[in-house]
N, C-alpha and C positions, 0 to 999 in steps of 0.2 A: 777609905779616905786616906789620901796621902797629902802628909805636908812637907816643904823640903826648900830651906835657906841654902842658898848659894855665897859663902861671906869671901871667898878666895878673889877680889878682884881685877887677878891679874890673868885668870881666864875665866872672867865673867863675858859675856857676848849679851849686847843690847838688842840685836835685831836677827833675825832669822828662820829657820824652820825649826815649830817644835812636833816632836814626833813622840807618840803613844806604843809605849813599849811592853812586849811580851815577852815571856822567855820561855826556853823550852821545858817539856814536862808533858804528863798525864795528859789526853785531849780536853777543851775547858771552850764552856763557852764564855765570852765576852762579850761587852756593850757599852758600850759610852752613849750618851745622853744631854743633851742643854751645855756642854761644855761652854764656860765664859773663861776669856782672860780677861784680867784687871791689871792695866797698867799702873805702877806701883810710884809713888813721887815723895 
């Protein structure tokens, strides 16, 4: 579980693509699951 505030507004971005990121390393398996977003107001 990752949590992570973005408070910089002056490149914060509203709309766009969000992309599930890996990095390099040891071979691994990975899996995502039920991902929701919650528009935040």
């Amino acid at each position: 579980t990752v949590d992570v505030k973005d408070e910089d507004e002056k490149k914060q971005v509203m709309s766009g693509i969000l992309a599930l990121q890996l990095h390099a390393g040891p071979p691994m398996r990975v899996q995502f699951k039920d991902i929701r977003i919650k528009e935040l107001k």
